[in-house]
C-alpha positions in Angstrom: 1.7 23.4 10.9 3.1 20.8 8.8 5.7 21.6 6.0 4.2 20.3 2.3 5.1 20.2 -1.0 1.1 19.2 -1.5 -1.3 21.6 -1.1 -4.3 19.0 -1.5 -3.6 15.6 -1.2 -6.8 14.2 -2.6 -4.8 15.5 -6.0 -2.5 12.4 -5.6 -4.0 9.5 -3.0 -7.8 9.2 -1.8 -9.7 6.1 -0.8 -13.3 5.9 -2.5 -16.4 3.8 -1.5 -18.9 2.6 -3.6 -21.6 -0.3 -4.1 -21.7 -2.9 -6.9 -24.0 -2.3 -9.1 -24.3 -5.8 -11.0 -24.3 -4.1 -14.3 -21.6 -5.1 -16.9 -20.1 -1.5 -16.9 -19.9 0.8 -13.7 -18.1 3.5 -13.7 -16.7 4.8 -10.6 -15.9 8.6 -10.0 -15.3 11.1 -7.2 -11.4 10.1 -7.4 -10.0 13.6 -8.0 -8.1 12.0 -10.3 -6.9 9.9 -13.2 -5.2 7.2 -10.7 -2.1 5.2 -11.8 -3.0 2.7 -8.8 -5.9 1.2 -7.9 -6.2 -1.3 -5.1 -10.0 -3.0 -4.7 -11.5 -5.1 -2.0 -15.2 -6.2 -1.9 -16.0 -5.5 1.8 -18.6 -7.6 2.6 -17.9 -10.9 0.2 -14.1 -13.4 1.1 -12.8 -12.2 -2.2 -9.1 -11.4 -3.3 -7.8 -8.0 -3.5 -7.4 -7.0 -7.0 -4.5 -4.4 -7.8 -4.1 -2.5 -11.3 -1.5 -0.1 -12.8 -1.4 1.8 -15.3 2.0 0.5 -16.2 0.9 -3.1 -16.7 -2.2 -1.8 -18.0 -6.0 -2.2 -17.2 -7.7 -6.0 -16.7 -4.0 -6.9 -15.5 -5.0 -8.0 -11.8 -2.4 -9.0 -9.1 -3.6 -10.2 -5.4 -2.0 -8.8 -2.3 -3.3 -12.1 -0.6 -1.9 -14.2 -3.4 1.2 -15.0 -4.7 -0.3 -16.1 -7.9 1.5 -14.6 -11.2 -0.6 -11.8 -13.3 -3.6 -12.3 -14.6 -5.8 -11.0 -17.4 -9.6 -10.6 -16.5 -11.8 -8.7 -19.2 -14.4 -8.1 -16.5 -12.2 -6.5 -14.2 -11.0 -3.0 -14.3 -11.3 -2.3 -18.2 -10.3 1.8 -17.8 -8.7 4.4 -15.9 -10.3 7.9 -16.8 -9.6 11.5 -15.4 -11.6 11.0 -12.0 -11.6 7.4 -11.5 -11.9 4.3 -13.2 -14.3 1.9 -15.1 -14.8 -1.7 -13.9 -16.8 -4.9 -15.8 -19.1 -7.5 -13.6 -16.0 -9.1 -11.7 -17.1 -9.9 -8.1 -14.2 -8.2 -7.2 -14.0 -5.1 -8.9 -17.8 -4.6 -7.9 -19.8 -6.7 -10.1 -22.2 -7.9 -7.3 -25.3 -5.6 -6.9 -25.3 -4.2 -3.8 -21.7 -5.9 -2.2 -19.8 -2.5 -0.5 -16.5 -1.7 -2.2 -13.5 0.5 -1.6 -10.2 1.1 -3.7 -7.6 2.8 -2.5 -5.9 4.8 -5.5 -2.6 6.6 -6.3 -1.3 9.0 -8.5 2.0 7.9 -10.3 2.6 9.4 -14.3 0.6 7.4 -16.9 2.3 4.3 -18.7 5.9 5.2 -17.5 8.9 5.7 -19.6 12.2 4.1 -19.9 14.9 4.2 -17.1 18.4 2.9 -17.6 19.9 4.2 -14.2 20.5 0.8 -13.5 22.4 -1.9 -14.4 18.8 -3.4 -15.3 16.5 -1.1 -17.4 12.9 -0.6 -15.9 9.9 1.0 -17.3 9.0 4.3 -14.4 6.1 6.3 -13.6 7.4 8.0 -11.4 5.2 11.1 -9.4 8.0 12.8 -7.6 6.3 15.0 -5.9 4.2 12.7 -4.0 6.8 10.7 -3.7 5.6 7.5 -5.5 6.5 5.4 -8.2 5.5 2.0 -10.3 9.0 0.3 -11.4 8.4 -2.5 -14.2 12.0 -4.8 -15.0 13.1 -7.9 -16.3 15.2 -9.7 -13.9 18.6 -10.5 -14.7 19.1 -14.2 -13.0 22.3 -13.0 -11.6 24.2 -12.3 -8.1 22.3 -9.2 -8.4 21.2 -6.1 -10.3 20.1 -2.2 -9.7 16.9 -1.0 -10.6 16.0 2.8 -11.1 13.2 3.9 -9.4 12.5 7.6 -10.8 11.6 9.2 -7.2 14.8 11.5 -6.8 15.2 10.5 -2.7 15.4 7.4 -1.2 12.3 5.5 -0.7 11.6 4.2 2.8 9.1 1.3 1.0 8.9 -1.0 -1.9 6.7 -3.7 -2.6 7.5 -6.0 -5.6 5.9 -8.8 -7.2 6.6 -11.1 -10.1 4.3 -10.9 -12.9 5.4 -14.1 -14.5 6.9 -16.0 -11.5 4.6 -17.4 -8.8 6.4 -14.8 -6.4 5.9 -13.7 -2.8 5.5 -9.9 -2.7 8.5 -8.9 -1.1 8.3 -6.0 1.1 11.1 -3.7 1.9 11.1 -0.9 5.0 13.9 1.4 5.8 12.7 0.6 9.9 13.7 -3.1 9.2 16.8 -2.3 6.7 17.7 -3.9 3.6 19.1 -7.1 5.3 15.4 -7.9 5.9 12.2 -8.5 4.1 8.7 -8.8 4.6 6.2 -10.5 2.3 2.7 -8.5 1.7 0.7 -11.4 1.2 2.4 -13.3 4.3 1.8 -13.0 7.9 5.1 -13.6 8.8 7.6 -11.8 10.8 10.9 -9.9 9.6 13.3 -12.3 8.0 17.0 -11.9 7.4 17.2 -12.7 4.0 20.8 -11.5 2.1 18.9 -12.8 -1.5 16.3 -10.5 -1.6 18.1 -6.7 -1.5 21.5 -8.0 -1.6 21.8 -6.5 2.1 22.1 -3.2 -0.1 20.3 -0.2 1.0 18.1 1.7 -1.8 19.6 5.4 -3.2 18.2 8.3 -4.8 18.1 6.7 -7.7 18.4 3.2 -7.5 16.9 -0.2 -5.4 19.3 -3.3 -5.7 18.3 -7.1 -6.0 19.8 -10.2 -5.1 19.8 -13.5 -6.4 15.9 -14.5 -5.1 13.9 -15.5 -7.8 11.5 -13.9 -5.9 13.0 -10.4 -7.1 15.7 -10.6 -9.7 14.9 -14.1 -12.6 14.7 -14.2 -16.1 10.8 -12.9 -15.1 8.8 -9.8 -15.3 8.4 -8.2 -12.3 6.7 -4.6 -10.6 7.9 -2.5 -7.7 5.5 0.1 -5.8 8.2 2.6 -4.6 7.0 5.0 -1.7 9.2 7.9 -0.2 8.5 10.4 2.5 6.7 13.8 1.7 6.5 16.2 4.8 2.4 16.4 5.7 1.4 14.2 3.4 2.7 10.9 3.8 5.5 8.7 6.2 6.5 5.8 6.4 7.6 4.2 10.3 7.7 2.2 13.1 6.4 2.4 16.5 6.2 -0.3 19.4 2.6 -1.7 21.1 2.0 -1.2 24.6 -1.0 -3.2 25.1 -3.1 -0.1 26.6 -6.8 0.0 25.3 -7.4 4.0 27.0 -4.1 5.2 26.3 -2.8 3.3 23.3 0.6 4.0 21.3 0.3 7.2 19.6 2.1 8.1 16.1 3.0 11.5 15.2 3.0 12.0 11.4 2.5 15.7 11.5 -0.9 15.3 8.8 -4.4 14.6 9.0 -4.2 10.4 8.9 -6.5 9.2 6.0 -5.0 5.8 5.3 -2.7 3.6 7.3 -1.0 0.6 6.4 0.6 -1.8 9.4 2.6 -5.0 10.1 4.1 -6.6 13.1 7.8 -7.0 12.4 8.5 -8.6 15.6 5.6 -11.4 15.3 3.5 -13.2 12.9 0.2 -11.3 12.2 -1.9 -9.7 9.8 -1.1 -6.6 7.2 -4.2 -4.2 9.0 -5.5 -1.8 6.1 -7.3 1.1 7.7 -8.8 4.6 6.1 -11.0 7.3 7.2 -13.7 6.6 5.0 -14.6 2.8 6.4 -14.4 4.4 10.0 -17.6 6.5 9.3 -19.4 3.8 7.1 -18.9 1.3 9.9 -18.3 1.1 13.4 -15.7 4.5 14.2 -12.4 3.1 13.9 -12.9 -0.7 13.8 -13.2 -1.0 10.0 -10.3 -3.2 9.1 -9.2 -5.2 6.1 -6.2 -7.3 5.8 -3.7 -7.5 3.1 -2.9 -10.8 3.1 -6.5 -12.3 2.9 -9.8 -12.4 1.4 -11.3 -12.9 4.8 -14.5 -9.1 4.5 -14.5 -6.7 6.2 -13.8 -6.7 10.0 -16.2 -5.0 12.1 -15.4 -6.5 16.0 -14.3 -4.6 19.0 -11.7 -7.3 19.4 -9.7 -6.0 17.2 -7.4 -3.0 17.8 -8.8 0.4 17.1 -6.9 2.7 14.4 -8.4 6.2 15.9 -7.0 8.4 13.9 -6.3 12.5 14.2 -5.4 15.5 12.6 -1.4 15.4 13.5 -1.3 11.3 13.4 -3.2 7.9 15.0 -3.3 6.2 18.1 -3.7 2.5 18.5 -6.6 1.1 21.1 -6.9 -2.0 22.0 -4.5 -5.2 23.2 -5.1 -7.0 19.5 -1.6 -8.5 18.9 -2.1 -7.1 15.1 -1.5 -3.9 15.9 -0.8 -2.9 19.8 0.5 -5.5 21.3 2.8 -4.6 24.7 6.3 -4.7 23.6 6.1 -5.6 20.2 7.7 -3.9 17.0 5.3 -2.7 14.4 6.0 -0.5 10.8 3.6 1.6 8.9 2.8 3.3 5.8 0.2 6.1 6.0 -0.7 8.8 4.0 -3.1 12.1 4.5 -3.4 15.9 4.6 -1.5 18.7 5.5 -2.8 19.9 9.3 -4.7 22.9 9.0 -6.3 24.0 12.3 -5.8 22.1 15.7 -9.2 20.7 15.7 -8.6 17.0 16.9 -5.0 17.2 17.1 -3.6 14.6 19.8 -0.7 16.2 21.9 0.0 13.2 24.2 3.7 11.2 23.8 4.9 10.3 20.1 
């Protein structure tokens, strides 16, 4: 079994599904939670992917797909509340009667507080032990500058965005090192770029910047910070070897509930996949992509995300996730493993 910290995850991630109801006020519940994250896709209309925080604050949407700067929608998400959240008659947030939506959501600490472990002060909510935390900071325009991040260990992932600055979100991964970036709402491969993390690995306590203006200008920017918790979440990479029947398996020692992947090696798309959307539509081929507003993806084409009890294994020859011979990382969260029912035992 599994080491963790968490005794129930759904305390601190879970995706929920629901259907617009075209009313000017839905309020969605079943959470577990008052989440501090919220990412929404309408699954069957080509619309954006609208993120909230509790840090910026509600009807403040960013687009994973975009790199347009913040913007301020009244009939978006207008609440978080204990188990969920409250959304208006945005298309996006669910204000079509009867379009399929899901949200994945996080736990992080409320409106943050104050951090000056670094040379630039940030706003943290920081949720250490789920290892997760939203970083808001003013850039400094210079060389370079440090940013606390509240989490206490090093995270393996951060994905920032200017708020004010038409910025790409710029995508760190331990797997690919700090001398390289990736851009969420970009298909393209790793890119040696020394502007963008200074070539600096992240600490405990601190992530550094360069001199991009797509990280560190006189602009507001946010940082999703994501480190490693033992049977509950890990972040990866693993490499494609093209076999539908016995595709790449990846051991992450918990029940897989949500998995996040990008080929580092190639251009293709962020794949989004969770448990939920494998029941509601065809098992295992429910897909959405990060970088656009293309619906839901329901074709056998596509590489499978099967997922098990100690980890997933990739099916199909897709080049987004299981190509032969090329390099993938992977964020993916879940449960502690609590029987052997469905656990895969093949090569990790």
């Amino acid at each position: 079994m599994a080491f963790s910290t968490i005794n129930k995850s759904s305390e601190h991630f879970n995706t929920k599904l629901w259907t617009g109801t075209g009313d000017a006020t839905t309020t969605v519940s079943g959470v577990g939670f008052q989440p501090d994250w919220t990412w929404i896709k309408n699954r069957d209309v080509g619309d954006d992917h609208a993120l909230f925080d509790a840090v910026r604050g509600v009807e403040k949407i960013l687009f994973s797909n975009s790199t347009s700067i913040e913007s301020t929608n009244t009939e978006s998400l207008t609440a978080f509340n204990s188990d969920g959240f409250v959304t208006g008659n945005h298309r996006g947030t669910g204000g079509d009667a009867g379009n399929k939506m899901v949200s994945w959501n996080w736990k992080a600490n409320g409106a943050g507080s104050s951090n000056t472990d670094g040379s630039i002060t940030s706003t943290v909510s920081a949720n250490t032990t789920a290892g997760f935390s939203i970083v808001k900071y003013t850039g400094n325009n210079g060389a370079s500058g440090t940013v606390g991040h509240g989490l206490g260990v090093k995270p393996k992932m951060i994905i920032t965005k200017g708020l004010t600055y038409a910025s790409s979100w710029a995508t760190y991964h331990e797997d690919i090192t700090a001398d390289y970036w990736l851009q969420l709402c970009e298909t393209d491969e790793a890119t040696d770029n020394d502007t963008i993390w200074n070539d600096t690995e992240p600490t405990s306590t601190l992530f550094t910047v360069g001199s991009s203006n797509q990280v560190n200008d006189n602009y507001n920017y946010i940082a999703y910070c994501f480190a490693e918790v033992p049977g509950y979440s890990k972040m990866g990479k693993y490499i494609g070897n093209g076999n539908d029947a016995n595709g790449t398996f990846v051991y992450t020692g918990f029940k897989t509930s949500f998995v996040l992947i990008k080929k580092t090696s190639g251009t293709d798309n962020w794949t989004l996949s969770d448990h939920k959307r494998d029941v509601d539509v065809s098992p295992n081929f429910a897909r959405l992509a990060a970088d656009t507003y293309a619906t839901e993806a329901d074709n056998i084409t596509w590489a499978r995300v099967n997922k098990f009890s100690n980890g997933f294994r990739l099916g199909g020859t897709d080049s987004v996730t299981n190509e032969s011979g090329s390099t993938y990382v992977y964020m993916a969260f879940g449960q502690p493993i609590i029987s052997n029912s469905g656990v895969c035992t093949t090569a990790r």
